[in-house]
Each structure stands twice: as C-alpha cells, then as structure tokens.
C-alpha positions in Angstrom: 102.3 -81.4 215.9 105.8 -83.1 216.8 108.9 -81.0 216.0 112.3 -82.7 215.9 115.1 -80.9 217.5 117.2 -80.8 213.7 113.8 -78.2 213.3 113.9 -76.3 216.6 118.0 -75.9 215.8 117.2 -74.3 212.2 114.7 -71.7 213.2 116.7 -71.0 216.6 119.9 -70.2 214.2 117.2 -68.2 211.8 116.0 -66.3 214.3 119.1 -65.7 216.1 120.5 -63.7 212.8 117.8 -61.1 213.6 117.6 -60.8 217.3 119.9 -61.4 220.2 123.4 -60.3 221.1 125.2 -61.6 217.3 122.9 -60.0 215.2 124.8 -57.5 212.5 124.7 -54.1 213.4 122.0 -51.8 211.8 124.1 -50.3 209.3 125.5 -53.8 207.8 122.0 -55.3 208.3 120.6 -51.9 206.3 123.7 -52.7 203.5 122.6 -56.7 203.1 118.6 -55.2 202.7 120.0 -52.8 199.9 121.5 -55.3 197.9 119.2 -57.6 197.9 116.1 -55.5 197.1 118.2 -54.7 194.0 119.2 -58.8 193.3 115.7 -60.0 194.2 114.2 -57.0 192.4 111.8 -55.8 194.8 109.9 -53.0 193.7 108.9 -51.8 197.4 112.4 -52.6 199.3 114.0 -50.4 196.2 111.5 -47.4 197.6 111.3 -48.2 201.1 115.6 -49.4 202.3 117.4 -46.1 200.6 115.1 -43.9 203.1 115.7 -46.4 206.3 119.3 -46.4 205.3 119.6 -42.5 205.3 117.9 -42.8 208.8 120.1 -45.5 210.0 123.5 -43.1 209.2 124.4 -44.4 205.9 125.5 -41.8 203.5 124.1 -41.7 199.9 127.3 -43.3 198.0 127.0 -46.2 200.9 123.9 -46.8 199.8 124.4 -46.5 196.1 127.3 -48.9 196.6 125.3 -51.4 198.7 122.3 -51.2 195.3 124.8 -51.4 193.4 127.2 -54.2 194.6 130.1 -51.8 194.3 131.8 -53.7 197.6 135.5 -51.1 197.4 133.0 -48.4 198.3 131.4 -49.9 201.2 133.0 -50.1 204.4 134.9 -53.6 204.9 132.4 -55.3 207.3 129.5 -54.3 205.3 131.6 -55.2 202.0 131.9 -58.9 203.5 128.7 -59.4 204.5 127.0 -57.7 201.0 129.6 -59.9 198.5 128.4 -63.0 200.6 124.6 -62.3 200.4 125.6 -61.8 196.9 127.4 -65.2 196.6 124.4 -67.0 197.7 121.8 -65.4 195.9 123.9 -66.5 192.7 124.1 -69.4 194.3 120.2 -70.2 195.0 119.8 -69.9 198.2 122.8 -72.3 198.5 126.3 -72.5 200.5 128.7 -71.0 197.8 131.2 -72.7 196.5 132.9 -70.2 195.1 133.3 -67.6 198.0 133.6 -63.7 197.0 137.1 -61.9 198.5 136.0 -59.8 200.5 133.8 -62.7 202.5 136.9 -64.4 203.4 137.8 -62.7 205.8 134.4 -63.6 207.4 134.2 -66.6 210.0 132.4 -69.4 209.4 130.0 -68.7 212.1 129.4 -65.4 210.2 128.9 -66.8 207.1 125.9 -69.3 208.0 124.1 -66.3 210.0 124.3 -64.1 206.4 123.4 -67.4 204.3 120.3 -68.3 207.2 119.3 -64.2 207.0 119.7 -64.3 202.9 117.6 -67.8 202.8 115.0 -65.8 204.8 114.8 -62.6 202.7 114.5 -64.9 199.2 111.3 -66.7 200.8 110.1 -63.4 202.3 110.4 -62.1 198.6 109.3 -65.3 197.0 106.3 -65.5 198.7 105.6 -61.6 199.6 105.5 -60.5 195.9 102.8 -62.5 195.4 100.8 -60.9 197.2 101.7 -57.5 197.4 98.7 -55.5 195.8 98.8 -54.5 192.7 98.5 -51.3 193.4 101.6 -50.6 195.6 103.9 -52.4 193.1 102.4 -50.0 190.7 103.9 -46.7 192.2 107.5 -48.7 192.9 110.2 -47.9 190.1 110.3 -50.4 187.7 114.2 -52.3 187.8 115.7 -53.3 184.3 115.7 -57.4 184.1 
C-alpha cells in the first residue's frame, strides 16, 4: 500500500496532539476528555474521566465546569481549549466559523491540534459505541438527550 505524503502529514499532526513536546498538559487534556464525554454522551468516559481527573489534580468544581461547559469556572487555558472542542463539536467535526471567546486567545497552531485531537475523540466515539458491550453501557449513568 502507497501512502501519499498529504496522508503521512495528517496522522503526524494527529499524533503529535497526543505525544511529543506540544501536547496539552494533563490537566487541560483531562478538561477537553470531560467535556466531550458529556457532548458526545459517552456513557463510560461520564464514569471513567471525573475519577482520572481527581487523580490528575483537578478539583471537583473543575470538573463539574469542564461536564458542564461552564468555561468562567475553568482555569483560562483549559477554558480556551474546552470552548474550542466545544466549537467544533457543534460544528461537526469541522473548523468553526464562528470561534467561542475564550478560544481567541488561542494560536492558530493551537487551534488545529484541539480540532485534529476533537476529530479523533468523535471517531473514537463514533466507532467505539458500537461496540462497547452491552453490558458495560448498562452500568454507565444514563445522560438526558
């Protein structure tokens, strides 16, 4: 199988968001998981990130803000990097056009690593739920549609 390079420069950016010296720091990383187990509606990231995120340092109104969206409680990296997730969930999966305040302040370069890491948690989710058995979704709090 041939890959072009267009193909070796997408999944060297994709990977790059979650290993190497510019990944996002634990805690923000932890934040971004939060809210979108709550956006995607992920029965087993809704059980599983609160408990990582305790262990990773965040307190327990961090972590309600992160489920919750509530970006004026979160710290102001983490609020950047959650609204954006945020932005392109709406959005599809797609660059946003209409960019959250708080992301502003990110840099471009920031942005597409949050919009390649988001793109990678919808198809992880998209294609995970799926298959998850039954019976672990069935001991996950249900989330209101």
């Amino acid at each position: 199988m041939r890959f072009g390079p267009g193909l070796i420069e997408h999944h060297r950016a994709l990977t790059s968001t979650v290993v190497g010296d510019e990944r996002l720091p634990m805690d923000v990383r932890i934040a971004l998981h939060l809210r979108l187990a709550r956006l995607l509606r992920c029965p087993v990231c809704l059980v599983a990130f609160p408990g990582i995120g305790r262990v990773a340092g965040l307190s327990g109104r961090q972590i309600d803000a992160a489920l919750e969206g509530e970006m004026g409680e979160l710290p102001p990296m983490m609020a950047q990097v959650v609204s954006w997730a945020e932005a392109v969930v709406r959005a599809d999966g797609e660059m946003p056009l209409d960019w959250p305040h708080q992301a502003r302040a990110m840099t471009m370069h920031e942005r597409e690593r949050v919009l390649m890491l988001t793109r990678l948690e919808i198809l992880v989710h998209a294609i995970g739920l799926a298959v998850v058995p039954t019976s672990l979704l069935g001991t996950a709090p249900r989330e209101a549609p």
